[in-house]
Structures are given as C-alpha cells and as structure tokens.
C-alpha positions in Angstrom: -6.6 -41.3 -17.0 -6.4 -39.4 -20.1 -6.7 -40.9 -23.4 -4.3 -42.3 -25.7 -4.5 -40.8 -29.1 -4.8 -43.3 -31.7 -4.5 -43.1 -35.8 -6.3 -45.8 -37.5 -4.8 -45.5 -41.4 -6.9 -47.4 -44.0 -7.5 -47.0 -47.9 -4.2 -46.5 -49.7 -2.8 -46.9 -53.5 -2.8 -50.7 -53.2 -5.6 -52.5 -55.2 -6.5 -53.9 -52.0 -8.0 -50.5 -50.9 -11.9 -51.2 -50.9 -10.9 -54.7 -48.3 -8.8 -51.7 -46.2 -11.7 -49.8 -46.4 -13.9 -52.4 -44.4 -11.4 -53.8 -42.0 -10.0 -49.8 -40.9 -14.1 -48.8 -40.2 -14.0 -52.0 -38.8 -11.3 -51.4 -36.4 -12.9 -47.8 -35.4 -16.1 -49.0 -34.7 -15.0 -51.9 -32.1 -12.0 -49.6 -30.6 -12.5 -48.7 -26.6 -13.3 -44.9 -27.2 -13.4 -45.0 -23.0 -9.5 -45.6 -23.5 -8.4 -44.3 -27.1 -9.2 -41.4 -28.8 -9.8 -42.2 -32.4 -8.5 -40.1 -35.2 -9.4 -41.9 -38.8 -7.2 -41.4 -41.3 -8.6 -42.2 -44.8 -5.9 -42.8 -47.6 -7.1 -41.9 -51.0 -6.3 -44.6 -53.8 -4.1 -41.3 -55.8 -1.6 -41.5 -52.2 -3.6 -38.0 -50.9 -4.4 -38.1 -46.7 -7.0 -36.8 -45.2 -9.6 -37.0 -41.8 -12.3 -39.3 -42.0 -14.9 -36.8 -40.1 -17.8 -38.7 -39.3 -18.9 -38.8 -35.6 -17.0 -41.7 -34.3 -19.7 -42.7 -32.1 -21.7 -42.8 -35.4 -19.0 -44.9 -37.5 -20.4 -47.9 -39.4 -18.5 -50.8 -41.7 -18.3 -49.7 -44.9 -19.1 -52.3 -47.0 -16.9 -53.5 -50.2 -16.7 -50.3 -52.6 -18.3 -47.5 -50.4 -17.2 -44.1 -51.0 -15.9 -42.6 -47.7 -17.2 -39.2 -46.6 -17.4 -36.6 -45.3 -13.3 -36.2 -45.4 -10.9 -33.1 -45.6 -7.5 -33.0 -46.7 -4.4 -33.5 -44.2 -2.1 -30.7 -45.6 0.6 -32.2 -43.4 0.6 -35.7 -43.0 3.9 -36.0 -40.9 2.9 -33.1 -38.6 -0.5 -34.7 -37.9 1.0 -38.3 -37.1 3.5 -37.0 -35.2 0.5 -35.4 -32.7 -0.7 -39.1 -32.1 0.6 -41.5 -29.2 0.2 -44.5 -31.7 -0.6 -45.5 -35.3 -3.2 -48.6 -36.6 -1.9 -49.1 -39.7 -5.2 -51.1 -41.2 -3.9 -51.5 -45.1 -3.2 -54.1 -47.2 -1.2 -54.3 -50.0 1.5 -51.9 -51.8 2.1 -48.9 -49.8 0.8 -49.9 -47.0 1.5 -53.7 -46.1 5.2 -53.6 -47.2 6.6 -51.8 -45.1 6.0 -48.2 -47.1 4.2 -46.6 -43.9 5.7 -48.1 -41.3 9.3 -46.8 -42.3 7.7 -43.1 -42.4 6.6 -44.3 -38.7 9.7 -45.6 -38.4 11.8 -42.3 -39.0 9.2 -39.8 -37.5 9.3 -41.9 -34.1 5.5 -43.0 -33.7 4.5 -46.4 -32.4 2.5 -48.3 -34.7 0.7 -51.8 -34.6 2.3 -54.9 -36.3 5.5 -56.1 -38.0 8.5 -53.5 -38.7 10.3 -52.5 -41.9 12.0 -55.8 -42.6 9.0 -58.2 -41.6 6.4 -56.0 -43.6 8.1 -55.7 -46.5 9.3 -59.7 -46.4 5.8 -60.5 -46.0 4.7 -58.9 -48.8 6.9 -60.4 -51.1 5.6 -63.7 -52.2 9.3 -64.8 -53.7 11.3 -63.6 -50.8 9.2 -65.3 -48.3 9.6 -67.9 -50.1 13.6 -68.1 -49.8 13.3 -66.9 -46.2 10.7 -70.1 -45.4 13.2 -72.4 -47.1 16.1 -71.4 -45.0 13.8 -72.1 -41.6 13.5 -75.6 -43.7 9.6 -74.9 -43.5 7.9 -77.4 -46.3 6.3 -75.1 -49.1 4.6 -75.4 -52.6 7.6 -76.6 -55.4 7.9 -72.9 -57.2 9.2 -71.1 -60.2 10.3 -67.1 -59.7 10.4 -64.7 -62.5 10.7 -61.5 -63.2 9.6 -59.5 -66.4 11.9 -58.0 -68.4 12.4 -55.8 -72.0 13.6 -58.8 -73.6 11.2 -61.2 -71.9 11.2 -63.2 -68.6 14.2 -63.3 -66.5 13.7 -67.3 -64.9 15.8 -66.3 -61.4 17.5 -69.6 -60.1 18.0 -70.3 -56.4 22.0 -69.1 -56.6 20.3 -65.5 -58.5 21.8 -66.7 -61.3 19.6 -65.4 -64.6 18.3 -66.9 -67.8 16.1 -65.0 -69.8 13.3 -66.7 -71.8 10.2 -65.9 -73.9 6.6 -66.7 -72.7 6.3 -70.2 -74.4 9.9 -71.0 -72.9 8.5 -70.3 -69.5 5.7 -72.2 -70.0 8.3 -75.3 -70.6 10.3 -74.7 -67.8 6.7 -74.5 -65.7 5.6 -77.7 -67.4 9.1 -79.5 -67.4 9.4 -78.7 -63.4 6.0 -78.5 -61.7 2.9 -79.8 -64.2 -0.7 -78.8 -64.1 -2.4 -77.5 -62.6 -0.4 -74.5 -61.3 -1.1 -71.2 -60.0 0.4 -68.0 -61.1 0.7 -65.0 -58.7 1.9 -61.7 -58.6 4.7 -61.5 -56.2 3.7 -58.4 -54.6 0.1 -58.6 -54.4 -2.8 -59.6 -51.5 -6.3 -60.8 -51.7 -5.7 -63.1 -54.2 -6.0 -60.2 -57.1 -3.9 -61.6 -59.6 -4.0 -65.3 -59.2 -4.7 -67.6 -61.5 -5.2 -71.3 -61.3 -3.8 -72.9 -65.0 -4.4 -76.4 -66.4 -2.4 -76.3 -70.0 -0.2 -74.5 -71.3 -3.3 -71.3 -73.5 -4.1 -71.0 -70.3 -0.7 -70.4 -68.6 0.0 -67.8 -71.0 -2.8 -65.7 -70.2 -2.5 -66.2 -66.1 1.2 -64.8 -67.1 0.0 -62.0 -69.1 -2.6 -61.3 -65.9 -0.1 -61.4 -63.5 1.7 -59.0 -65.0 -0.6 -56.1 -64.9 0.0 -56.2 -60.8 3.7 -56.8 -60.8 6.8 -57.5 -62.7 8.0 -60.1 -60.6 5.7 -63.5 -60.7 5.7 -66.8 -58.6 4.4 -69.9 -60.5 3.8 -72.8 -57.6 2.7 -76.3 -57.9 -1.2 -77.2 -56.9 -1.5 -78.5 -54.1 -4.5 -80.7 -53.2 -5.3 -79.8 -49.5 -7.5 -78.5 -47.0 -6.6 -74.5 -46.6 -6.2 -73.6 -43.2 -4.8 -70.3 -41.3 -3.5 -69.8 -37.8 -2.9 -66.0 -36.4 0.2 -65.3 -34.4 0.0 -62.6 -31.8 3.3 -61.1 -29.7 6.4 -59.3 -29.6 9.2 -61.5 -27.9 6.3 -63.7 -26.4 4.5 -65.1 -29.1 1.2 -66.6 -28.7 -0.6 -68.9 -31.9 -4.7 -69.2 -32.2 -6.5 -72.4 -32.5 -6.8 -73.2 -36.7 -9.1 -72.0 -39.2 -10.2 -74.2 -42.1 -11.3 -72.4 -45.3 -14.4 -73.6 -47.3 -14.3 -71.5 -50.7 -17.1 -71.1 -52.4 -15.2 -71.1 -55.7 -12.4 -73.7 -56.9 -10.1 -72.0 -55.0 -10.1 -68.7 -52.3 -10.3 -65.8 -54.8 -11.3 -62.1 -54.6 -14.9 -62.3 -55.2 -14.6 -66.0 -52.7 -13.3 -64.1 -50.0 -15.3 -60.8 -50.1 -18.5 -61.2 -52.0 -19.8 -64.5 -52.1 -21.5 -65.3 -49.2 -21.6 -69.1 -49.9 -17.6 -69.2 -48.5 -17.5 -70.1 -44.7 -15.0 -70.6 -42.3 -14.8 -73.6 -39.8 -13.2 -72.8 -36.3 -12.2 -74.9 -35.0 -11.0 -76.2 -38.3 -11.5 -80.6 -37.9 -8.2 -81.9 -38.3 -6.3 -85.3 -38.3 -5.3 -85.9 -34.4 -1.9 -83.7 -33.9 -2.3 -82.0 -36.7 -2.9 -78.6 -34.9 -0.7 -78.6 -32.7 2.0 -78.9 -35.8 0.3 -75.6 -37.4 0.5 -73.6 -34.3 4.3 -73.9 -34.0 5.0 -74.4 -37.5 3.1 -70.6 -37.7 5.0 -69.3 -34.9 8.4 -70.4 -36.4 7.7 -68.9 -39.5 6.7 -65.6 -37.7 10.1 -65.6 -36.1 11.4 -66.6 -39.3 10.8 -63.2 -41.2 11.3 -61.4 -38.0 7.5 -60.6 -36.9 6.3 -58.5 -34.5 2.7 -57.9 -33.0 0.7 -60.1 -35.8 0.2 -61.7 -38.4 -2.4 -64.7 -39.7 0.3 -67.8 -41.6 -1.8 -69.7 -44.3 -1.3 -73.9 -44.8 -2.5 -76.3 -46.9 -3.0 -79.9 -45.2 -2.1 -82.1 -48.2 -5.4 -84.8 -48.6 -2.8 -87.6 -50.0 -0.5 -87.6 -46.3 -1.7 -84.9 -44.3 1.8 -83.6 -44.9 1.6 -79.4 -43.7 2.7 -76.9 -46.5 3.1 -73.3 -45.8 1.3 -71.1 -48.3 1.7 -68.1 -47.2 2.1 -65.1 -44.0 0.1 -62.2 -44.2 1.1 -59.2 -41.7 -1.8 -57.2 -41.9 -4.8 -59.4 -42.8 -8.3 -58.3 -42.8 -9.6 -56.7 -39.8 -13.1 -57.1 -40.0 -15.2 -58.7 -36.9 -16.2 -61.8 -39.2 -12.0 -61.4 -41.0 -10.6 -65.3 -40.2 -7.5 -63.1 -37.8 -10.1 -61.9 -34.7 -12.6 -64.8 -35.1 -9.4 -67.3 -34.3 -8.5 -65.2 -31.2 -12.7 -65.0 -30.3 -12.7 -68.8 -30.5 -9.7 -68.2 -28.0 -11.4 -66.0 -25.9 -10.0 -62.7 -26.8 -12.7 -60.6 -27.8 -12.4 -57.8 -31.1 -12.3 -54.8 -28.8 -9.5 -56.6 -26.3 -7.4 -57.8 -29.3 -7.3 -54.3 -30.8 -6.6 -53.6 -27.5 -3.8 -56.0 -26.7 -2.2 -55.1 -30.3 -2.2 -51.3 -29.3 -0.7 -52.6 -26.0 2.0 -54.4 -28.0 2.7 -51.3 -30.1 3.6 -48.9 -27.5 5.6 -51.8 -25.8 7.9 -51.7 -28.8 8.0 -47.8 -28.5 10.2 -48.8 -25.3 12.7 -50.4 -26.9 12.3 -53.5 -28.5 11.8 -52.5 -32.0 15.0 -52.7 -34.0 14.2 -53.2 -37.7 
C-alpha cells in the first residue's frame, strides 16, 4: 500500500515555539514510517518555512531551546503543503494554535489534525472560552476581562458594554469583585507564559504590566484552592474522554519553568479522586469540547476545589504538548492507546474530516 504523505509543522512565531519544538520532533520520531511518510516542517520564530532535513530514521527530541538543523528554506509554502495527503499541525500558541494555520489548510483543501477555524481560535482565547463555557453553564473561576487601551484599561462587562479605567482603578474593581490571591493572564497566550499569581494590590500592578507584554486583552480570575487535574478528549462526531490526570507542581502553582524544566513536577495517572468524581470530569470535558465545537483533540484542564470537591473548568487546550511523557498521550497510554497508535488514530480522524464532516 503506498504511503500517506504526512507534514508534521512545529516551531512558529508564538512564544511557545521551543515547547513546539519538542512535541513536533516528538511526534516524528514515534510516527509509523511503515505507513506515513514524514515530511518535517520547521517554522522559524520570524514566520520563515522551511524542511527539517535530518534522516528521519535518525530524528531525536529536541530538548527545550535546541537550535534545529540542518534546514533549507521552503520558497513555496502553499505549493509544498498542497503536495501532502495530510497536515500535523504540532504548534502552540499565536499563529499556530488559533486557528492561523489551519484556515491556510482550510482554504488550500489539505486535511490536518485537530480542531477547525472556529474551535482553534475559541480555544485560544482565554476570555472567549470563557463566555462560550458560561453559556454550556459549565462552573468556572469568578473573572474580570480587560483589554488595554491608549487611555488605559477598557473593564469589558458581560452585555460588551465598556468602562475605561486606570491601573489602580482596576486593581479596585479586582479587589472589590474577586480578592486575593488572583491570577492575571494574557488572554491569548499558552504555557503559562504570562501568568502571574497576585496577593495585594504592588503586586497586581506589576502581573498587569507583565501581562501586557504578551497581549492587550487580559483575564484576572479568582484563586482557586484545588487539586489541578486534565482529561484529553479524542473524536470527531464520536467523542471518546481519557481516564484523569492530577498535576503535582513543583512550584506554587503550574508555570513555565514547572512544566518544562523542573524535574521535581510529576504527574499522577490515574489522578486519586473523591468516589464519582471522574466520571463528572470525563463528561464535564466532553461537553465543553462540544461546547467550542471540537474536533479530533484536545486535553480540558479542572480544578477539584479542596473546600467541596465542587469541579471548575480552568481551561481547553487544542493542541497541547505532544511529547511521549506530555500529560495528552500518557492519559490515552494509561488507556491503552499507545503514542505511535494515537498519532495514528488522530491522522485517521483527520482524513475522516477530509470526507466531509469538517464545516468550520
């Protein structure tokens, strides 16, 4: 049988490009090369494309940071996807994550893995998940939304509705509605780059201020006391969840350098719950795929509050990371669905939209 061309995309212009990086040579490594042939496509953080040209049978993880080589520039990006029978999209963040390269996909007719337009770029977006989550009347942190302006900080109210304040006014308005601790986030933004855990009111300031170097449109939620758990979501129409992962941060909460380069963080899968509690995640994840209109994956994030084990969405992640130790695949091992068949079933799933069920 001859081989299906595949393009596995990682890298990109997000600041999430080192953790694409490890997941896309990830991905390479553990694909079936007796079904697939593999074409890597390395994004450069300045946007530019080009081959990733080390023997495939040779490819390795790149750890966090690596420089990727040997490459050559694509001069025609379009004309070189368009050769493939499908598309791994394996990036996270801006331009990659949120819908960016899957509308080029989209438009030049090339099945890719994971959500659409609509669910992609949703995902990404911290405050319209947020609204979307509320209208499945899915429980989720108390939250402020803002966006910055000129003149300041335009507070957006449920209705859209605007008032535009100063930084000390928000930091009333954050005080006056939610307390401390909170946690500031960049709207558009993955890996926890950008979040900021605040106590008082100096420090609320300056998680502002950092938030704004990665977008002009911040979330300010509530803290939550609770155990942090994630369940992955796999499917089209037929939507399967994973057992649940509990997260054990090696810092005060799950940050950049928790996540990627401390090697104190672990993972518990099973995660030990209260009795029923599981079960709850599972289809509380799979309604908030639906919810945002997901296809193919995605891993949903929870809190399980320690004062009444009361479930709170945190948030849904449609391209997490893709490494063989990445929480996603070690849910679906714990499952029985090896890394090599789950990259199998999600290139499956992709060229099963390709006849006809994709319709963002």
């Amino acid at each position: 049988m001859k081989k299906k061309k595949i393009g596995v995309l990682f890298g990109g212009i997000s600041t999430e490009h080192d953790v694409s990086v490890v997941s896309g040579t990830s991905v390479i490594k553990h694909m079936d090369k007796t079904k697939y042939e593999v074409f890597p496509i390395y994004l450069s953080k300045q946007g530019e494309w080009y081959e990733y040209q080390k023997e495939i049978s040779k490819v390795e993880i790149l750890p966090i940071g690596d420089t990727v080589e040997p490459i050559q520039k694509i001069e025609n990006p379009i004309a070189y996807l368009q050769e493939l029978d499908a598309v791994f999209p394996v990036l996270h963040g801006k331009g990659g994550e949120d819908g960016t390269i899957q509308g080029i996909l989209e438009w030049i007719g090339v099945p890719y893995v994971g959500c659409g337009v609509l669910s992609s770029s949703l995902g990404m977006d911290k405050a319209y998940t947020k609204m979307v989550i509320e209208r499945a009347q899915i429980q989720q942190a108390k939250y402020l939304y803002f966006q910055k302006r000129k003149n300041g900080f335009a507070q957006i109210h449920p209705n859209f509705e605007e008032t535009i304040h100063n930084l000390e006014e928000i930091c009333g308005k954050v005080e006056e509605n939610l307390g401390y601790p909170v946690f500031v986030k960049p709207s558009n933004s993955g890996s926890s780059i950008g979040i900021t855990k605040a106590a008082n009111n100096e420090e609320l300031q300056e998680a502002i201020k950092n938030a704004c170097q990665y977008d002009t449109k911040l979330v300010i939620e509530e803290n939550i006391d609770g155990l942090e758990v994630e369940c992955a979501v796999l499917g089209n129409k037929e939507v399967k969840a994973s057992s649940v992962g509990k997260i054990l941060p090696a810092e005060e909460f799950y940050t950049f350098d928790a996540k990627y380069k401390n090697a104190q963080s672990k993972l518990e899968i099973p995660a030990t719950l209260p009795q029923g509690i599981e079960e709850q995640i599972r289809k509380m994840a799979i309604r908030a795929f639906r919810a945002v209109d997901g296809k193919g994956l995605a891993r949903v994030d929870f809190f399980v509050r320690k004062s009444d084990s009361q479930i709170i969405l945190n948030e849904i992640n449609t391209m997490p990371g893709f490494t063989s130790i990445s929480m996603y695949p070690k849910l679906w091992e714990q499952m029985g669905l090896s890394y090599p068949e789950l990259i199998d079933t999600l290139l499956l799933l992709s060229l099963e939209e390709k006849e006809g069920e994709r319709c963002n």
